[in-house]
N, C-alpha and C positions, 0 to 999 in steps of 0.2 A: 504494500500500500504506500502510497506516494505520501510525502509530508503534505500538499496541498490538500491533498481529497482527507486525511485524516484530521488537518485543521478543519476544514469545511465537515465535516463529521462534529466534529468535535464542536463546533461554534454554532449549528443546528439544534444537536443535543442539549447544549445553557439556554439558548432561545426557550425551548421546549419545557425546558425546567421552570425556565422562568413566568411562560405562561402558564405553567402546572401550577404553580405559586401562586398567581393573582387571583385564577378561577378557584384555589383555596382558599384564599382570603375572603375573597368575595361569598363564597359558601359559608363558611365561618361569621362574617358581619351579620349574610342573609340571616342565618342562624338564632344569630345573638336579636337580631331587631325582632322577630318574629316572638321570639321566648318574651321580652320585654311589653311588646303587643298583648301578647295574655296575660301576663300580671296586672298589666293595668285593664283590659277587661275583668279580669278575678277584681279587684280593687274598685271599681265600678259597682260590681254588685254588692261588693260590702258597704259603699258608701249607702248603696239604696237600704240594706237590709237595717244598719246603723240610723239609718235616718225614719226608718219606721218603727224600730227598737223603740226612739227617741219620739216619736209620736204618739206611741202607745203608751209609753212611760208617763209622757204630759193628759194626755186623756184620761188616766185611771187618776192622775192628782187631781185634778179639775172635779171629776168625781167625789174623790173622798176629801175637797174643800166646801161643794157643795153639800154634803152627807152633815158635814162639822156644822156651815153655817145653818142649813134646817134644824138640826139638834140644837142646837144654841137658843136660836130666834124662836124657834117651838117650847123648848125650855124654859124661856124667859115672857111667854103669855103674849107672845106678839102672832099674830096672825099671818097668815102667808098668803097676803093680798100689798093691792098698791106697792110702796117704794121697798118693800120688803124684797118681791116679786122683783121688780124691776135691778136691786143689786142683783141677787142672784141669778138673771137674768145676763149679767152685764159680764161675771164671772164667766158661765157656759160660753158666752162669747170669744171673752179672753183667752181663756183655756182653748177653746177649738180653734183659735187663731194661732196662738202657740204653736199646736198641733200641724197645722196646715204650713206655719212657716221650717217646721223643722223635716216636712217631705218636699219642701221645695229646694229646700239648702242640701237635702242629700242628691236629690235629681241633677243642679247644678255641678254640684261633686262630681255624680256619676256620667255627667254628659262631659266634665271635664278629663276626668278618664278615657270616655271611650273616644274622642277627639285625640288623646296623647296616643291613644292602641291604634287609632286609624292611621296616626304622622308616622309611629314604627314600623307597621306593617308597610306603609310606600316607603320611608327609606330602607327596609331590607330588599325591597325589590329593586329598586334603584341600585343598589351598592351588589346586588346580584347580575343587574343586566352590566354595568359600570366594569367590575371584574371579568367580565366575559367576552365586552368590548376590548380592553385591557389587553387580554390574554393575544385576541385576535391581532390585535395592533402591533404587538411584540413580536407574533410568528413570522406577520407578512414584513413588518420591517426589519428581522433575521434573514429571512429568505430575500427581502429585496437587498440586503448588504451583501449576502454571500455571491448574487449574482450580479453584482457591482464590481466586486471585488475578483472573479471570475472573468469581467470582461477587460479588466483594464491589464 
């Protein structure tokens, strides 16, 4: 074997490697964004699940603040009409607003998660097609050196 065709062998084969390397990078990144994509969908749903925890939590106190204030106001010979009515009234309100803003604060959580899962999953594709590009770019401008180098 000639030193030329063996260089040219041999300067092929790094080419080769080298884009064996990028499309494993690239497989590797894909990898990693795509894993990172479902944590934060998992994380999503705990935001929801957290934020109706926390809904139900405030609706059972609403509950047993109104349970207290009847017992009290009943207790004490007051009747449960007019403004009696109307605080408690004003409580159930409270309370179920509470309630309502603490599944809105999980939904925005959970929509900001799945918006972070949807940006991973396009940069693993990108950083997958990117690698693959890469690899290709490096073959053809291996092979276009070797046959530069060939002619001259």
């Amino acid at each position: 074997m000639e030193l030329t065709t063996a260089a040219l062998i041999g300067s092929l084969a790094a080419t080769g490697l080298s884009a064996l390397g990028m499309m494993q990078s690239a497989s590797t990144q894909g990898a990693m964004a795509e894993h990172n994509a479902a944590v934060s969908r998992i994380n999503a749903g705990t935001a929801m699940n957290a934020g109706e925890a926390d809904a139900a939590r405030t609706e059972r106190l609403t509950q047993r603040r109104l349970a207290t204030a009847e017992n009290i106001w009943g207790g004490s010979g007051l009747q449960m009409t007019g403004s009696v009515l109307d605080v408690m009234g004003d409580m159930a309100a409270e309370g179920a607003l509470d309630a309502q803003i603490a599944r809105w604060k999980a939904k925005g959580q959970s929509n900001a998660f799945m918006a972070t899962g949807d940006q991973q999953t396009a940069q693993g594709r990108a950083a997958s097609a990117a690698g693959m590009a890469g690899a290709a770019t490096t073959i053809l401008g291996g092979v276009s050196n070797e046959i530069g180098r060939a002619h001259v």
